[in-house]
DSSP file (Angstrom, degrees, kcal/mol; ACC not computed):
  #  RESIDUE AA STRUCTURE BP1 BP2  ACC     N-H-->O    O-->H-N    N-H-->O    O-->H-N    TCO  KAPPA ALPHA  PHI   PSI    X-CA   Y-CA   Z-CA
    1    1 A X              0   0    0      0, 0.0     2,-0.2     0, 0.0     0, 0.0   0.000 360.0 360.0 360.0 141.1   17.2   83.3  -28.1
    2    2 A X        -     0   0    0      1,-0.2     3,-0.1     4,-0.0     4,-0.1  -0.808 360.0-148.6 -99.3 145.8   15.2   83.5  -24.8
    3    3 A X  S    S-     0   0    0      1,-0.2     2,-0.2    -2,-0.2    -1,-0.2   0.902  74.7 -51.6 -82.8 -45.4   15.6   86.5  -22.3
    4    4 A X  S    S-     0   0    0      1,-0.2    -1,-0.2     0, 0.0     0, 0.0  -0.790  96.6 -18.8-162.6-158.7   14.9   84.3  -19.4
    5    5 A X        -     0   0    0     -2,-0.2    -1,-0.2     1,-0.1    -2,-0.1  -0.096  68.8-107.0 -47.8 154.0   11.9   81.7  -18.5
    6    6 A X        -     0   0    0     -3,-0.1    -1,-0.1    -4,-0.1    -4,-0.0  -0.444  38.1 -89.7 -80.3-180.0    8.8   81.7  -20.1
    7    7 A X        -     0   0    0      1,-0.1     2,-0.7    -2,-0.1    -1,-0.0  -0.497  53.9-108.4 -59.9 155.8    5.6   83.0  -18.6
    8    8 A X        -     0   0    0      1,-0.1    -1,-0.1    -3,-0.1     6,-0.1  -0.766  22.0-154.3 -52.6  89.6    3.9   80.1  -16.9
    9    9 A X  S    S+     0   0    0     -2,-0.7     2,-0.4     4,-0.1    -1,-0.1   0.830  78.9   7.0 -21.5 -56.8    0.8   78.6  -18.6
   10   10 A X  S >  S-     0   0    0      0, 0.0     3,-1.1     0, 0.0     4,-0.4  -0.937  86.9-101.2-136.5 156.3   -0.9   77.1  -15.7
   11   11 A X  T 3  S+     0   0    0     -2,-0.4    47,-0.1     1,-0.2    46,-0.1   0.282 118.1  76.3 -83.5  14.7    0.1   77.4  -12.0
   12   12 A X  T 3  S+     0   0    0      5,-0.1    -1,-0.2    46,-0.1     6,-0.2   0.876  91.2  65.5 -58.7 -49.5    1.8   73.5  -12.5
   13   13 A X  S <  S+     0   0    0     -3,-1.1    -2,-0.2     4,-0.1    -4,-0.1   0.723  86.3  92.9 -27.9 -48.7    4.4   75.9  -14.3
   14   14 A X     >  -     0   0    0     -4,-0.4     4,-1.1     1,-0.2     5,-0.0  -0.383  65.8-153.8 -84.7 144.5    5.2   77.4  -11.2
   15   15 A X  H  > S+     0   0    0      1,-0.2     4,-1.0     2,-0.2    -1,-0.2   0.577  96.8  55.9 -55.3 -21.9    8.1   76.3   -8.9
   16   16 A X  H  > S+     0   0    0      2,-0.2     4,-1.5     1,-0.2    -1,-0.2   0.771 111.5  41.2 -96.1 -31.5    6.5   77.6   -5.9
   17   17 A X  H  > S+     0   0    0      2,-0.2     4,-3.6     1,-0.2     5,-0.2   0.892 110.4  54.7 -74.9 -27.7    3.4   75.6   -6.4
   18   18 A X  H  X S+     0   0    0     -4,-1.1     4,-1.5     1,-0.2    -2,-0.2   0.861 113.7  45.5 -71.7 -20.5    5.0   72.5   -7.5
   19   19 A X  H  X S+     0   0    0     -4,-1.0     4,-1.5     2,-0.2    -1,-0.2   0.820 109.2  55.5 -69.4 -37.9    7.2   72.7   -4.0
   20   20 A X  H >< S+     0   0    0     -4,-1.5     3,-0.8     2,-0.2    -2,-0.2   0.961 109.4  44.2 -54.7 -78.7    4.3   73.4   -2.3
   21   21 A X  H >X S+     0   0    0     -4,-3.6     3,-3.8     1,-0.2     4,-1.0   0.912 102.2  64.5  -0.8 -93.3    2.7   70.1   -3.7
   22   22 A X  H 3X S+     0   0    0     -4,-1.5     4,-1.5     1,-0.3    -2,-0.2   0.667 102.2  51.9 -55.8 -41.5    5.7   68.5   -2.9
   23   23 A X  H <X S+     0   0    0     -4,-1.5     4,-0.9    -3,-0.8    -1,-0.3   0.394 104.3  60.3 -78.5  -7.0    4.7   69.3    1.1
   24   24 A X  H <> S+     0   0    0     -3,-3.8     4,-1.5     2,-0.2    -1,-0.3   0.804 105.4  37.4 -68.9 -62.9    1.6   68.1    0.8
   25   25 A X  H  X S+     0   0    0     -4,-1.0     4,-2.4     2,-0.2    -2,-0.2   0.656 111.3  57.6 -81.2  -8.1    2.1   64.9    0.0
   26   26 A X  H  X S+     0   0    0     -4,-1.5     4,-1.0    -5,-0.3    -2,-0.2   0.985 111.2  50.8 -70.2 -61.7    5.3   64.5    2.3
   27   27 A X  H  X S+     0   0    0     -4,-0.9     4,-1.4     1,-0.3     5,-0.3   0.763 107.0  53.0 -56.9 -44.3    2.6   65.6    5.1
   28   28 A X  H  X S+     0   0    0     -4,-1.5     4,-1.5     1,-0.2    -1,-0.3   0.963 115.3  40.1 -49.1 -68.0    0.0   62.9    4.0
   29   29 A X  H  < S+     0   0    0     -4,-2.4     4,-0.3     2,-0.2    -2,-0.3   0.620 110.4  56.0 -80.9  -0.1    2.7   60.5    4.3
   30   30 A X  H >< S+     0   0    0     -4,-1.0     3,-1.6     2,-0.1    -1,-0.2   0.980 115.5  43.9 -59.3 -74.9    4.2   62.1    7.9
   31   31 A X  H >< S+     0   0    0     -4,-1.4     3,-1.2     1,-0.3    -2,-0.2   0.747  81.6  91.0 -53.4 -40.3    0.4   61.7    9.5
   32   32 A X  T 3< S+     0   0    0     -4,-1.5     2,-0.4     1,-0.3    -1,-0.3   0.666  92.8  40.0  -5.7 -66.8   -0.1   58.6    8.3
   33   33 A X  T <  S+     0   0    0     -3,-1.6    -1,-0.3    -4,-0.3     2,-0.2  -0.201  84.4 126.7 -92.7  46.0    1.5   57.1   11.9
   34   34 A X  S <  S-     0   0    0     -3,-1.2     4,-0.1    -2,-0.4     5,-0.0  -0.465  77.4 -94.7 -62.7 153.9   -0.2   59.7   13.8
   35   35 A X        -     0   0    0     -2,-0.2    -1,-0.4     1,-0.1     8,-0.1   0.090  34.6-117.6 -46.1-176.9   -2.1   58.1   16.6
   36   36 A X  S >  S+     0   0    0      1,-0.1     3,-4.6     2,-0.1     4,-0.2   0.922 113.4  70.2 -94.1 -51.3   -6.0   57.4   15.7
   37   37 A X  T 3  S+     0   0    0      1,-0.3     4,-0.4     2,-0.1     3,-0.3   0.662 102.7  48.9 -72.4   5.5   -7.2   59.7   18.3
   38   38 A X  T 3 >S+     0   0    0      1,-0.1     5,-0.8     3,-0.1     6,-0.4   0.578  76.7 100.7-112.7  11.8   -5.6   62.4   15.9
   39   39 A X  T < 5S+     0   0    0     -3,-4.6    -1,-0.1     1,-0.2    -2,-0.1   0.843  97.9  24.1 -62.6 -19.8   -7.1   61.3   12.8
   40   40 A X  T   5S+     0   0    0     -3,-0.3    -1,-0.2    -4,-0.2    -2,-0.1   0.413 132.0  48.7-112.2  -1.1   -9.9   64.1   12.9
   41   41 A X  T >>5S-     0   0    0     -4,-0.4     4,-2.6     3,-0.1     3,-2.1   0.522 121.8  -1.5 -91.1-101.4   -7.7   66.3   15.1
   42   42 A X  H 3>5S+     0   0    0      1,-0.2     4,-2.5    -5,-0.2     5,-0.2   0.848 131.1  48.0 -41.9 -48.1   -4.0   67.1   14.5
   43   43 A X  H 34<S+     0   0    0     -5,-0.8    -1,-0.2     1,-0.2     4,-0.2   0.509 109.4  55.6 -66.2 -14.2   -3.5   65.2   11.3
   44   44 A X  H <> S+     0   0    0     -3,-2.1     4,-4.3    -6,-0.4    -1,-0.2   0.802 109.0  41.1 -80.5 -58.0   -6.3   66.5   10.1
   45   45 A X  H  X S+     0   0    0     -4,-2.6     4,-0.5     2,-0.2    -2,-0.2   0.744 115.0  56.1 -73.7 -17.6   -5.3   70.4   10.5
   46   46 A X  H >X S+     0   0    0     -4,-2.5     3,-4.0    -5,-0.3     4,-2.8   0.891 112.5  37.0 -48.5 -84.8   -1.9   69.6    9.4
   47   47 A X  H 3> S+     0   0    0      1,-0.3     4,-4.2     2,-0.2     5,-0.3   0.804 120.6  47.0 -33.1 -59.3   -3.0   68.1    6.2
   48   48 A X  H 3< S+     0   0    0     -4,-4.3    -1,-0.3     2,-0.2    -2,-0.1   0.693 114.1  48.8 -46.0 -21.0   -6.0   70.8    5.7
   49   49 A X  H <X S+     0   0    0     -3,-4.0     4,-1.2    -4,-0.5    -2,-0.2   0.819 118.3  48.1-105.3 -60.5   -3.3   73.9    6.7
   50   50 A X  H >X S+     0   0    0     -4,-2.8     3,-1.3     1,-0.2     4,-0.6   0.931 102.5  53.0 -64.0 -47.1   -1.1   72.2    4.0
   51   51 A X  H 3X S+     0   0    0     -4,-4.2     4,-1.6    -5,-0.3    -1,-0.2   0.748 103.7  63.6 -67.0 -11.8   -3.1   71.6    1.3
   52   52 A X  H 3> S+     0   0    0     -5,-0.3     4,-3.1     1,-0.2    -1,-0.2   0.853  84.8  68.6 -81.4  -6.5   -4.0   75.1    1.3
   53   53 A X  H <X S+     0   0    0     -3,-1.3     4,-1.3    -4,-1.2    -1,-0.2   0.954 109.1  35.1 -43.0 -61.9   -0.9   76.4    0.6
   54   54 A X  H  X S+     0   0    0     -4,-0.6     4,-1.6     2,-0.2    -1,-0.2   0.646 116.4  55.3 -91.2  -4.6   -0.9   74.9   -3.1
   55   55 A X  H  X S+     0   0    0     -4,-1.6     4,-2.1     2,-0.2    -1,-0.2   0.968 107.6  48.6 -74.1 -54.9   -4.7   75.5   -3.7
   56   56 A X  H  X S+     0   0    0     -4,-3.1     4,-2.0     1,-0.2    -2,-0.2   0.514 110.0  52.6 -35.5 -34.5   -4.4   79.0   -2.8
   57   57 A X  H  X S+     0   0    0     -4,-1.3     4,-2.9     2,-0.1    -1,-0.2   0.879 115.8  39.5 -64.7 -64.1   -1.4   79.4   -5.2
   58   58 A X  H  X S+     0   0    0     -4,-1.6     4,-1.3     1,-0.2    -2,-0.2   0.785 114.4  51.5 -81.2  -9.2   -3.2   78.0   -8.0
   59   59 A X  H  X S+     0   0    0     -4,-2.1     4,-1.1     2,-0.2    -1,-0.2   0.955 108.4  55.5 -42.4 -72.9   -6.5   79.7   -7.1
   60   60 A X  H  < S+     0   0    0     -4,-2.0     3,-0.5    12,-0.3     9,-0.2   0.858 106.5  53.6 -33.6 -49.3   -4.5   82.9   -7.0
   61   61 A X  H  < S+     0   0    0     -4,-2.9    -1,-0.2     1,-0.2    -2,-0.2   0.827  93.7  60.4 -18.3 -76.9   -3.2   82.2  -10.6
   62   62 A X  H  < S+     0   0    0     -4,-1.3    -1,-0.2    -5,-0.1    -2,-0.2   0.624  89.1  97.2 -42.7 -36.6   -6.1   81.8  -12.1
   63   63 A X     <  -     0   0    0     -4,-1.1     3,-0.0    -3,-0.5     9,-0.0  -0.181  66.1-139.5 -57.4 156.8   -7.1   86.2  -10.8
   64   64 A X  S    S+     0   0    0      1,-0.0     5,-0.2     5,-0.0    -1,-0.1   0.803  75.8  64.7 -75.4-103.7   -6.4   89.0  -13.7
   65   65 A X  S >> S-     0   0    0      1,-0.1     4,-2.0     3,-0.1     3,-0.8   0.314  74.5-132.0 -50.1 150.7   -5.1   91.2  -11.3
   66   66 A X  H 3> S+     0   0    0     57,-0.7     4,-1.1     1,-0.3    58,-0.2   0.704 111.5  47.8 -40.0 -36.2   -2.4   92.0   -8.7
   67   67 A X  H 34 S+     0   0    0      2,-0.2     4,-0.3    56,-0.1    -1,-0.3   0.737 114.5  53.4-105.9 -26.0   -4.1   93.0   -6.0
   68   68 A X  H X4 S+     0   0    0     -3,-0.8     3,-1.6     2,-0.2     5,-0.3   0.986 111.8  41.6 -61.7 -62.3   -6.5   89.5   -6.6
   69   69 A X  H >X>S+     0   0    0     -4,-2.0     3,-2.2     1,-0.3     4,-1.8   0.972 111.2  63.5 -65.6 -38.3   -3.8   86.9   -6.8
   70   70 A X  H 3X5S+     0   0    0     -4,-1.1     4,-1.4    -5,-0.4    -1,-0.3   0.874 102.6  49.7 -62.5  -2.1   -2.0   88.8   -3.7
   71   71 A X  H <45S+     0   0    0     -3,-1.6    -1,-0.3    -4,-0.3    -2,-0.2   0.421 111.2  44.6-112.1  12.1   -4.7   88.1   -1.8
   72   72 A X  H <>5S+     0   0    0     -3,-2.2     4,-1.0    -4,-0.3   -12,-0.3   0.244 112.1  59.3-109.0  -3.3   -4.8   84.2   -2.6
   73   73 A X  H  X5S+     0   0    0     -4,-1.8     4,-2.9    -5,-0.3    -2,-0.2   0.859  94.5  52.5-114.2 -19.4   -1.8   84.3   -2.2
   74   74 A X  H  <<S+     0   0    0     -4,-1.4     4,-0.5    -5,-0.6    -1,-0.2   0.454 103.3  66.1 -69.9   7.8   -1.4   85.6    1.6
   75   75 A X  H >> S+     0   0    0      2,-0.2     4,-2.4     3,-0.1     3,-1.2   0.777 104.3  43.0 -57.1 -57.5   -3.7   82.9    2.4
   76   76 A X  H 3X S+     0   0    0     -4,-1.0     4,-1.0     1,-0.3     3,-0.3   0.874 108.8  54.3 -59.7 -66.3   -1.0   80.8    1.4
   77   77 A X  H 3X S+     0   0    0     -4,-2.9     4,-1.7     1,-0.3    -1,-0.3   0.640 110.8  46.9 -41.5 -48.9    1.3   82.7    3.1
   78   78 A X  H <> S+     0   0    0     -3,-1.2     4,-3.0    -4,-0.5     5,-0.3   0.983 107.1  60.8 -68.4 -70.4   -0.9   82.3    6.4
   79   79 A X  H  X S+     0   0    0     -4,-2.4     4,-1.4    -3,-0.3    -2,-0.3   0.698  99.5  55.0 -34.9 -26.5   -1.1   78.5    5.7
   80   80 A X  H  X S+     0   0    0     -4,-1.0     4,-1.1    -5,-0.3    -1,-0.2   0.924 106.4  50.2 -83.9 -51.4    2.6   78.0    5.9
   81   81 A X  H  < S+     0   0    0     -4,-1.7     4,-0.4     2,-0.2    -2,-0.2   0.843 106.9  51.5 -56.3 -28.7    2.7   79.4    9.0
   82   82 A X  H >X S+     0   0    0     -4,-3.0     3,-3.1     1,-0.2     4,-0.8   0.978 110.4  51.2 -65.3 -54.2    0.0   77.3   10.5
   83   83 A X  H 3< S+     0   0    0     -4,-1.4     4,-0.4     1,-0.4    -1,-0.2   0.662 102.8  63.0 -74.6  -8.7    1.7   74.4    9.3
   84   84 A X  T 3< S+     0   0    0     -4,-1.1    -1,-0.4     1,-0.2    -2,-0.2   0.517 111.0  37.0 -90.2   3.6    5.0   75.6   10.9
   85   85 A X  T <> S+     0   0    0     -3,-3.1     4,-1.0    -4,-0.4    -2,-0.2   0.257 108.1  61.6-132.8  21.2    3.8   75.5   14.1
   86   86 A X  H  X S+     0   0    0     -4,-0.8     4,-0.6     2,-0.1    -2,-0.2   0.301 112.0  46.9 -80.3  -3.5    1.5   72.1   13.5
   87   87 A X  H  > S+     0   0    0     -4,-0.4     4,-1.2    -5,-0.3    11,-0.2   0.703 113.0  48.7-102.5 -11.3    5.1   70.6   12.8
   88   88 A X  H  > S+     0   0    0      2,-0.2     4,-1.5     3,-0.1    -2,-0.1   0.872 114.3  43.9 -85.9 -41.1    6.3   72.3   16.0
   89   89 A X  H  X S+     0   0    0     -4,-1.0     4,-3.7     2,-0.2     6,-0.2   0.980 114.2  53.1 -55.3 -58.1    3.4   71.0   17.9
   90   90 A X  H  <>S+     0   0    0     -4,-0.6     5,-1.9     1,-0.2    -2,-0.2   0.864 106.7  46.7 -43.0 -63.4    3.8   67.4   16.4
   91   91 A X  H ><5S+     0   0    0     -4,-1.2     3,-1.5     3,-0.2    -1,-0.2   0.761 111.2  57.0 -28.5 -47.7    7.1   66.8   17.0
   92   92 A X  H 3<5S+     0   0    0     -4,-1.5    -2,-0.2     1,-0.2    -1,-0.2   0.926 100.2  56.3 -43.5 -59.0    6.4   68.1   20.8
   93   93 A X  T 3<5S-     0   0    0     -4,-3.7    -1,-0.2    -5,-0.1    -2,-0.2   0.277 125.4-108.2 -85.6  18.2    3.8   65.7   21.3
   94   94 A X  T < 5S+     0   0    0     -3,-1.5    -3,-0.2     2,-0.2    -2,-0.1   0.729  73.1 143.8 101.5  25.0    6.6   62.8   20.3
   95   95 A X  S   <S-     0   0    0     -5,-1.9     2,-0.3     1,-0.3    -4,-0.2   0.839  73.4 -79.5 -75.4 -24.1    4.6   62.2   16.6
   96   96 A X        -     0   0    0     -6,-0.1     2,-0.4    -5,-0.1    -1,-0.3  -0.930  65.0 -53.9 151.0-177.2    7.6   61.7   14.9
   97   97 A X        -     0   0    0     -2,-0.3     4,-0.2    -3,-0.1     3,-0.2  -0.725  42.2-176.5 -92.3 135.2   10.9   64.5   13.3
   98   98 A X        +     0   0    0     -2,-0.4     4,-0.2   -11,-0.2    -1,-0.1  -0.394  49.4 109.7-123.8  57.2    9.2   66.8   11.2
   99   99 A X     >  +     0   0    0      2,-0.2     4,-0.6     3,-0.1    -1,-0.1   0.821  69.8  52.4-116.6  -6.4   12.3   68.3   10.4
  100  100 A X  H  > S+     0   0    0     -3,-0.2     4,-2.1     2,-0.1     5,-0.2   0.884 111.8  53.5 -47.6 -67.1   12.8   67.2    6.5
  101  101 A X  H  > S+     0   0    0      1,-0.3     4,-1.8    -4,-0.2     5,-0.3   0.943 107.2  52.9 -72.6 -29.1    9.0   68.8    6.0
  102  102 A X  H  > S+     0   0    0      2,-0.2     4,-1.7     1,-0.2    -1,-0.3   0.983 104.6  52.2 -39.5 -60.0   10.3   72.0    7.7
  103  103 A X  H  X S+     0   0    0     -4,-0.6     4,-1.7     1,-0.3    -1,-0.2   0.825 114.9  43.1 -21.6 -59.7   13.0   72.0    5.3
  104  104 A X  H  < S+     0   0    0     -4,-2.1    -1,-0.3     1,-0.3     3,-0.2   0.887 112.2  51.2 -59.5 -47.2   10.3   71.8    2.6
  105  105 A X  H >X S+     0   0    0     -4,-1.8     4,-3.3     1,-0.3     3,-0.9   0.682 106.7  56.0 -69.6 -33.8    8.2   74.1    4.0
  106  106 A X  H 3X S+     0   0    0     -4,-1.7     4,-2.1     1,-0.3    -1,-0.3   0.931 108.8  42.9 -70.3 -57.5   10.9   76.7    4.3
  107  107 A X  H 3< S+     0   0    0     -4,-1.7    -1,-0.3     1,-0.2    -2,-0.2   0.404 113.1  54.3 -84.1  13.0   12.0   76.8    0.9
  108  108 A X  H X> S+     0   0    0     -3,-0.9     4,-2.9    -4,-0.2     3,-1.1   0.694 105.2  55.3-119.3 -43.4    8.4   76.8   -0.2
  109  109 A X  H 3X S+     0   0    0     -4,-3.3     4,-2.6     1,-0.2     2,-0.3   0.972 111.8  39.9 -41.8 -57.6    7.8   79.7    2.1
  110  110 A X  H 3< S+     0   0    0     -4,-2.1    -1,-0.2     1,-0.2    -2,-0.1  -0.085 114.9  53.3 -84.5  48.1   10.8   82.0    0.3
  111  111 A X  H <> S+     0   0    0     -3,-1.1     4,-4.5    -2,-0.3    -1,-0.2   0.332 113.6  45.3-125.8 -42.9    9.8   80.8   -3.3
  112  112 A X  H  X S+     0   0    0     -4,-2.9     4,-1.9     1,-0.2    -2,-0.2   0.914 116.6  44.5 -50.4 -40.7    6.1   82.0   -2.1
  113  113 A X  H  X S+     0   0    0     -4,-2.6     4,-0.9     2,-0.2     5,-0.2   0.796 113.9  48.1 -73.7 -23.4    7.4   85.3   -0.7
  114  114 A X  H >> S+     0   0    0     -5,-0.2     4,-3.7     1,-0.2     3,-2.5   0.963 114.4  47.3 -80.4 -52.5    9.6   85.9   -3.6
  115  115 A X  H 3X S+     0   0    0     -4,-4.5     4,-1.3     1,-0.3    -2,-0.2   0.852 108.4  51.5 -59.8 -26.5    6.6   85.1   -6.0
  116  116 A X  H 3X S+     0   0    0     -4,-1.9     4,-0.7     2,-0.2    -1,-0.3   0.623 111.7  50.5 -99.6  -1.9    4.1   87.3   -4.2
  117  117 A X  H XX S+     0   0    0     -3,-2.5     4,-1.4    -4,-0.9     3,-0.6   0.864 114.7  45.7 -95.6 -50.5    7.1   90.4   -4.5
  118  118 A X  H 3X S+     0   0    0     -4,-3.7     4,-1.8     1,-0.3    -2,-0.2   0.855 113.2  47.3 -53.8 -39.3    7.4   89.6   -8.4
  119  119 A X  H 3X>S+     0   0    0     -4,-1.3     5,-0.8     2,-0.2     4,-0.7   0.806 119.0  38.9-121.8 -46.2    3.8   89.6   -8.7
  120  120 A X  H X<5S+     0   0    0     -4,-0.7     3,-3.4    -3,-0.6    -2,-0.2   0.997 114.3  56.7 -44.7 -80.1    3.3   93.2   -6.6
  121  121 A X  H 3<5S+     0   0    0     -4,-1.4    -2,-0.2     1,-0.4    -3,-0.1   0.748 109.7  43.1 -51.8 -64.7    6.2   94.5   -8.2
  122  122 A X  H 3<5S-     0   0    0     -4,-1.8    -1,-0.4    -5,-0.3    -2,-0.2   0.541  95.5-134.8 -42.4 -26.1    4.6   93.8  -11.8
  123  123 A X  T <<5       0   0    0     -3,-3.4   -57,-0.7    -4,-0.7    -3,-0.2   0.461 360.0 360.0  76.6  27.9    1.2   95.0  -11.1
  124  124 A X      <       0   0    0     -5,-0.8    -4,-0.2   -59,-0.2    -5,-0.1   0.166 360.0 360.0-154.2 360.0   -0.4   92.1  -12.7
């Protein structure tokens, strides 16, 4: 009988990364119909701001300690927020609804926040 999940092997394991992921590639395929003049601007810092979310996570992983992976993992934590207000900007400037990748982004936010209080809270 299992008390609950097991530990996660590799940071695929985790839900938080694999949402995280998930926001990534919806954001590839949101810029896609960006203008070209944004292809090395906005679409560019979206897409950079997003993929750090799930590198950072699995970066984090990889640390021994608590106090290492919290601190890859408030990168991520900073990265979601850029990207919440590159979807606020984008949408402003008439790029298209970015209000599915909020969605994503939201729950990928409280699955981060939740993981980085288990991860405190444990001291490892």
């Amino acid at each position: 009988m299992s008390s609950g999940p097991s530990p996660a092997r590799s940071f695929r394991d985790l839900v938080v990364w694999q949402r995280a992921h998930e926001f990534v590639l919806a954001v590839y395929r949101y810029t896609e119909s960006f203008p070209e003049r944004e292809k090395y601007g906005l679409a560019h810092q979206l897409r950079r701001a997003a993929v750090s979310i799930p590198a950072n996570i699995a970066e984090g992983f990889g640390k021994r300690s608590a106090a290492e992976k919290a601190r890859f993992l408030n990168i991520a934590e900073g990265s979601v927020e850029e990207c919440r207000y590159y979807l606020i900007l984008s949408q402003d400037l008439g790029y298209g609804q970015s209000g599915s990748l909020s969605s994503t982004l939201e729950e990928t936010s409280k699955l981060l926040n939740a993981y980085v209080r288990a991860i405190l809270a444990s001291g490892s």
